[in-house]
C-alpha atoms as an extended CHARMM CRD file, in Angstrom:
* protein
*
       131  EXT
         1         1  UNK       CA              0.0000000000        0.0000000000        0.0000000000  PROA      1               0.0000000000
         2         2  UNK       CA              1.3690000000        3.7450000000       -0.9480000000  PROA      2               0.0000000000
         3         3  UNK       CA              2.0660000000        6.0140000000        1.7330000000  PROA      3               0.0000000000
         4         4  UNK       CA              1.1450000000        9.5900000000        0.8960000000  PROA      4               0.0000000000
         5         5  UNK       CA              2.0710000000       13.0450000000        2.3700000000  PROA      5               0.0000000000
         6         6  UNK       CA             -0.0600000000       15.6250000000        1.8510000000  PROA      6               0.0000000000
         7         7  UNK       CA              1.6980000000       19.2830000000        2.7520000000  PROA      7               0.0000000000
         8         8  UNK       CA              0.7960000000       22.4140000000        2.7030000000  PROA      8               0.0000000000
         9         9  UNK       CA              2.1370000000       25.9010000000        4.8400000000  PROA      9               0.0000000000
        10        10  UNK       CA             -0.1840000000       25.6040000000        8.1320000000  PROA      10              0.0000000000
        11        11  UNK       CA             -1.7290000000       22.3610000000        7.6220000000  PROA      11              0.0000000000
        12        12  UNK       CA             -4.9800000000       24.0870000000        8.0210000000  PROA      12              0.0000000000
        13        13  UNK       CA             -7.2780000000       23.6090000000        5.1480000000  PROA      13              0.0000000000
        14        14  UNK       CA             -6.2460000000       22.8380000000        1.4490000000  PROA      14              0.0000000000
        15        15  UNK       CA             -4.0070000000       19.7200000000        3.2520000000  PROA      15              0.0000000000
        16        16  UNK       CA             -6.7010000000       18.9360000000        5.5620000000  PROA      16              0.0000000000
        17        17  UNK       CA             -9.2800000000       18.6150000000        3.1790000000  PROA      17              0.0000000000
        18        18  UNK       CA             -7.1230000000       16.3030000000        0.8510000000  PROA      18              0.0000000000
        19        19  UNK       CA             -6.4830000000       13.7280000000        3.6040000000  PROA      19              0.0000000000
        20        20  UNK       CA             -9.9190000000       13.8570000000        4.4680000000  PROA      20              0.0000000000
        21        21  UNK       CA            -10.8770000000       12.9300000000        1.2270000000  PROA      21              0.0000000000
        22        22  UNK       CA             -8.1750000000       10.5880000000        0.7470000000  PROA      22              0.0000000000
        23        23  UNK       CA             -8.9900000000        9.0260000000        4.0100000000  PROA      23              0.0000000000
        24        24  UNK       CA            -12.2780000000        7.8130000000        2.4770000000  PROA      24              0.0000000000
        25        25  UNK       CA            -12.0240000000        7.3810000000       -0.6770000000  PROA      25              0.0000000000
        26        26  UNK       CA             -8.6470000000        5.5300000000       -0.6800000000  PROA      26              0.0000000000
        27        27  UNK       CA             -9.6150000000        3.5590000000        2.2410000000  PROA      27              0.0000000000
        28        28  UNK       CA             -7.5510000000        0.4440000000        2.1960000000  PROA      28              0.0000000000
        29        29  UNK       CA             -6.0840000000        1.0790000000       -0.7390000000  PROA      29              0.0000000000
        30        30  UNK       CA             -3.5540000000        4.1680000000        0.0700000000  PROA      30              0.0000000000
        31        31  UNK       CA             -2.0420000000        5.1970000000        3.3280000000  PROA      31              0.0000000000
        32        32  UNK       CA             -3.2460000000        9.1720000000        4.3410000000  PROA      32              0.0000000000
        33        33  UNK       CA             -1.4950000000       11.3320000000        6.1610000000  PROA      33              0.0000000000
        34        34  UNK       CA             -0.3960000000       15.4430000000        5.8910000000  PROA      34              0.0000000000
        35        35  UNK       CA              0.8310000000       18.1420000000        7.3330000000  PROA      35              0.0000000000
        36        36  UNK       CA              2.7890000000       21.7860000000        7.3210000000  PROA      36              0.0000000000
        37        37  UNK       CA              5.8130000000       23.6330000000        6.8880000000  PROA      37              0.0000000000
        38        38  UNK       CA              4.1620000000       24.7390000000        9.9990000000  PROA      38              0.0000000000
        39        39  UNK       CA              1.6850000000       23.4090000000       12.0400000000  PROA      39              0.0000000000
        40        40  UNK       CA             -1.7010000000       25.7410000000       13.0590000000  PROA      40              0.0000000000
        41        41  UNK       CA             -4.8920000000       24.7500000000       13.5410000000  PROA      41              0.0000000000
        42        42  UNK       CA             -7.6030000000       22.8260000000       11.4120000000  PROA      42              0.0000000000
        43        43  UNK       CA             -9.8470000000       25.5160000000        9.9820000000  PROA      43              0.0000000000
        44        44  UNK       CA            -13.4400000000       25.0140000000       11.3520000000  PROA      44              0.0000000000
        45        45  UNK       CA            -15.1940000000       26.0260000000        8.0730000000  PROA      45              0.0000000000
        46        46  UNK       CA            -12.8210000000       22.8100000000        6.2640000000  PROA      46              0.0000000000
        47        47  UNK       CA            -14.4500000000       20.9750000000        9.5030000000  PROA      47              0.0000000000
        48        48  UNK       CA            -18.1010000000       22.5690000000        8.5870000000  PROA      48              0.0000000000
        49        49  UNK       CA            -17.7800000000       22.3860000000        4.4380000000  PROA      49              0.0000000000
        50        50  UNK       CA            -16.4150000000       18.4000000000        4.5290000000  PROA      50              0.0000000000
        51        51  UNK       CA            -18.6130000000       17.4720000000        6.9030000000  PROA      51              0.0000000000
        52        52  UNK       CA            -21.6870000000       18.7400000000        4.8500000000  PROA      52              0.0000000000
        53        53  UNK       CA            -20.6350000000       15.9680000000        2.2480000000  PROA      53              0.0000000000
        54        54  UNK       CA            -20.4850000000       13.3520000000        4.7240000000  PROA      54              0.0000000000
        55        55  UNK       CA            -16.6200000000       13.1980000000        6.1560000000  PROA      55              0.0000000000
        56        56  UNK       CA            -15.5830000000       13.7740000000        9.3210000000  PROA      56              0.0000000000
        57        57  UNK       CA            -12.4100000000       15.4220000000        9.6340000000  PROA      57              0.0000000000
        58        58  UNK       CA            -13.0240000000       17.2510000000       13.2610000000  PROA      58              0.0000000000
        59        59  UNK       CA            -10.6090000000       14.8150000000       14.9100000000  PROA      59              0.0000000000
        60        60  UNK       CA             -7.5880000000       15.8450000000       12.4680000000  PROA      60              0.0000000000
        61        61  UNK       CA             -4.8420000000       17.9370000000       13.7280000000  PROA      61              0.0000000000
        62        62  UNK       CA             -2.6640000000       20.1250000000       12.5410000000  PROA      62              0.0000000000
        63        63  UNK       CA              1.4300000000       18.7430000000       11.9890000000  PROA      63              0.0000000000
        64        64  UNK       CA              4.6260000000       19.9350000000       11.2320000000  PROA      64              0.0000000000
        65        65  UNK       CA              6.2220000000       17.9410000000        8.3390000000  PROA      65              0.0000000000
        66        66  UNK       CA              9.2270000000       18.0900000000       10.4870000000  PROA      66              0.0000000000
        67        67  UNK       CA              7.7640000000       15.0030000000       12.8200000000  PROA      67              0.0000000000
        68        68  UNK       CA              8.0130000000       12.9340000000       10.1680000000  PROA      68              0.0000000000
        69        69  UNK       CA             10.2430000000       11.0160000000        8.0940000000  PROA      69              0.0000000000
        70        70  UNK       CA             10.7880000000       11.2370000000        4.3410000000  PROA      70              0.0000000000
        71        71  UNK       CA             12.0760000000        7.7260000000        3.5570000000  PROA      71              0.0000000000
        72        72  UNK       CA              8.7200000000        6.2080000000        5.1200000000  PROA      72              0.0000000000
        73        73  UNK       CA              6.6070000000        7.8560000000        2.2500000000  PROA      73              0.0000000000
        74        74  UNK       CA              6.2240000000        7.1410000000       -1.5120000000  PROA      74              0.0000000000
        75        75  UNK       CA              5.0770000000       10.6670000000       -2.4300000000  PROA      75              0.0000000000
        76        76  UNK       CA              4.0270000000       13.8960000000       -1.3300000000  PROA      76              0.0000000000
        77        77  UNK       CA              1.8810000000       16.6580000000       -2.6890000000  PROA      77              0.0000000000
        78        78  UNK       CA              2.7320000000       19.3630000000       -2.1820000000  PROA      78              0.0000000000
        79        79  UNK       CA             -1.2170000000       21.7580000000       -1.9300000000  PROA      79              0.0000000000
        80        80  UNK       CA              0.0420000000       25.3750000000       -2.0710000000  PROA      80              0.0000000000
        81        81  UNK       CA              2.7910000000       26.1180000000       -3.9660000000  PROA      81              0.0000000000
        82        82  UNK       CA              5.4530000000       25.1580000000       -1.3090000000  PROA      82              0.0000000000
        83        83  UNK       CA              6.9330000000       22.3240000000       -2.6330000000  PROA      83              0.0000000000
        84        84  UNK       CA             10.2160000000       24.4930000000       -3.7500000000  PROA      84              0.0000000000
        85        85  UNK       CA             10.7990000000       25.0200000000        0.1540000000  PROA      85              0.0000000000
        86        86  UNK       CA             10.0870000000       21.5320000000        0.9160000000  PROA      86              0.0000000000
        87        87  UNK       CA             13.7930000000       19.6880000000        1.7830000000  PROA      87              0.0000000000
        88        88  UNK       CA             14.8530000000       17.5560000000       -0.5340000000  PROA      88              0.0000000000
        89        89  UNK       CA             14.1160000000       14.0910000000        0.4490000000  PROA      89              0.0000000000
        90        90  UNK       CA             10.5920000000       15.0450000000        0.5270000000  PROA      90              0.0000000000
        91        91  UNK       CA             10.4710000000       15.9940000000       -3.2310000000  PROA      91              0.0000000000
        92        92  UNK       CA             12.5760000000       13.0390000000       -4.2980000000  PROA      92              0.0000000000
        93        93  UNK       CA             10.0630000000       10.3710000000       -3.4600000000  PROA      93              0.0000000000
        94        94  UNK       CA              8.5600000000        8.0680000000       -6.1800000000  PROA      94              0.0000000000
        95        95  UNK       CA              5.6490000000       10.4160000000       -6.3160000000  PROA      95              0.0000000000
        96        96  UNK       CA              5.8100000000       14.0900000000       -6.1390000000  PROA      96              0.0000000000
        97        97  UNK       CA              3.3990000000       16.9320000000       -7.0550000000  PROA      97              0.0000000000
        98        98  UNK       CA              2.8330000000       20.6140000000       -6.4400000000  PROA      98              0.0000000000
        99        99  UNK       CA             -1.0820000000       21.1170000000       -7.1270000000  PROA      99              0.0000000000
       100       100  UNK       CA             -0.4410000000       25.3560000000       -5.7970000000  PROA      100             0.0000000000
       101       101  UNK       CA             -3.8840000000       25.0820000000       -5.1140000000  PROA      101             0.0000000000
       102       102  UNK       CA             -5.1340000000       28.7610000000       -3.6120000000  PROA      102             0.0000000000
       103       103  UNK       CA             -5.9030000000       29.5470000000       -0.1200000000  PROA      103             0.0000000000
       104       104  UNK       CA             -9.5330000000       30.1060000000        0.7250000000  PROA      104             0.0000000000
       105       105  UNK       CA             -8.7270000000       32.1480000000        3.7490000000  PROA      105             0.0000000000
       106       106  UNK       CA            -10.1830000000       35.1540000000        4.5470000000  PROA      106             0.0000000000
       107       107  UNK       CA            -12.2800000000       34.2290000000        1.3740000000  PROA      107             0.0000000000
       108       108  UNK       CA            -16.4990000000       33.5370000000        1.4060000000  PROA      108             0.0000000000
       109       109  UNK       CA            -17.9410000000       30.2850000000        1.9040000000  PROA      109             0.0000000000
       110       110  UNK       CA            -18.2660000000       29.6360000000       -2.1890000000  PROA      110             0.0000000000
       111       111  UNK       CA            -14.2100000000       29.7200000000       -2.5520000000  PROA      111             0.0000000000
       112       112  UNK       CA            -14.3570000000       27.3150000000        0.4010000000  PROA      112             0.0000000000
       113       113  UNK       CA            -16.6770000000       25.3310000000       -1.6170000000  PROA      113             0.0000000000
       114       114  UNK       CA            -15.1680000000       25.6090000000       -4.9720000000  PROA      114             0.0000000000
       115       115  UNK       CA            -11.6020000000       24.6820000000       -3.3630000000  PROA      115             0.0000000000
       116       116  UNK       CA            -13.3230000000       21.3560000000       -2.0910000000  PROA      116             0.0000000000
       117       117  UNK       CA            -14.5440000000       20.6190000000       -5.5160000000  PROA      117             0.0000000000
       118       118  UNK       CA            -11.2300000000       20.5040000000       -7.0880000000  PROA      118             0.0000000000
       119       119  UNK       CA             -9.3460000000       18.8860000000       -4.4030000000  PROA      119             0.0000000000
       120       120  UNK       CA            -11.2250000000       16.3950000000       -4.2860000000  PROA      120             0.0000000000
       121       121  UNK       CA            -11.0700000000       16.0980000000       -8.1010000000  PROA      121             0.0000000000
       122       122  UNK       CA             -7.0730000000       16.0300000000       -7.9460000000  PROA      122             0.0000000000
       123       123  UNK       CA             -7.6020000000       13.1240000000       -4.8640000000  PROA      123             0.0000000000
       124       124  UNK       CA             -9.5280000000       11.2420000000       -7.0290000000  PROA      124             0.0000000000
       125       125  UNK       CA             -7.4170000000       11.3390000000       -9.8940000000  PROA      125             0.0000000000
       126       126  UNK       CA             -4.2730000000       10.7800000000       -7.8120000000  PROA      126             0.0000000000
       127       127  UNK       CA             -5.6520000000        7.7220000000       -5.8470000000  PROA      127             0.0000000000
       128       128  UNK       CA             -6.4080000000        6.4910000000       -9.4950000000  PROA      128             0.0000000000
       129       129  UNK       CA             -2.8270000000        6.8350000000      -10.4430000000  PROA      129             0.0000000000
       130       130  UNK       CA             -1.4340000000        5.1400000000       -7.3380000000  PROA      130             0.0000000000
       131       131  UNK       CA             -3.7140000000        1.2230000000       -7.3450000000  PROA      131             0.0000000000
């Protein structure tokens, strides 16, 4: 089974959502985790818009990508943009990808939405590639 890192800068939202998604719809076939450059806080309207589709997400937490360990993943994507500041071992794994997805914060409750839409999309499509 593929172990995937998703990252992002806070581990907030755009990551957040992605594992959620991943987390369900790769269940048993791909291994989900993600985190930050640095770690925040879970964004309660991610919490709010994913659970409104039927995943729960409100027990994820925020993580700094430095608690993990490069070598124990076979990709990461990379949600925002950040993969250029990512170190090195992280974008040398089997599977790398820099989606530079926007932020939705600070932004209304349809940018929210319309972010959701298309990561889940790009989930979809990457669980595809990976089974």
């Amino acid at each position: 089974m593929k172990k995937v890192m998703f990252v992002c800068k806070k581990n907030s939202r755009r990551s957040q959502m992605a594992e959620g998604f991943a987390k369900v719809l790769g269940e048993g076939k791909i291994a989900i985790f993600s985190s930050g450059l640095d770690s925040s806080e879970v964004d309660r309207i991610c919490v709010q818009l994913i659970s409104e589709i039927g995943i729960d997400i409100s027990n994820q937490t925020s993580k700094a990508l430095s608690d993990f360990n490069a070598d124990d993943f076979d990709g990461v994507i990379s949600l925002c943009g950040c993969g250029v500041n990512l170190p090195e071992a992280w974008f040398l794994r089997e599977v790398f990808a820099d989606w530079q997805l926007d932020d939705p914060e600070g932004h209304d409750i349809d940018t929210f939405h319309r972010l959701g839409d298309e990561v889940k999309e790009r989930v979809v499509k990457l669980i595809a590639s990976l089974i």
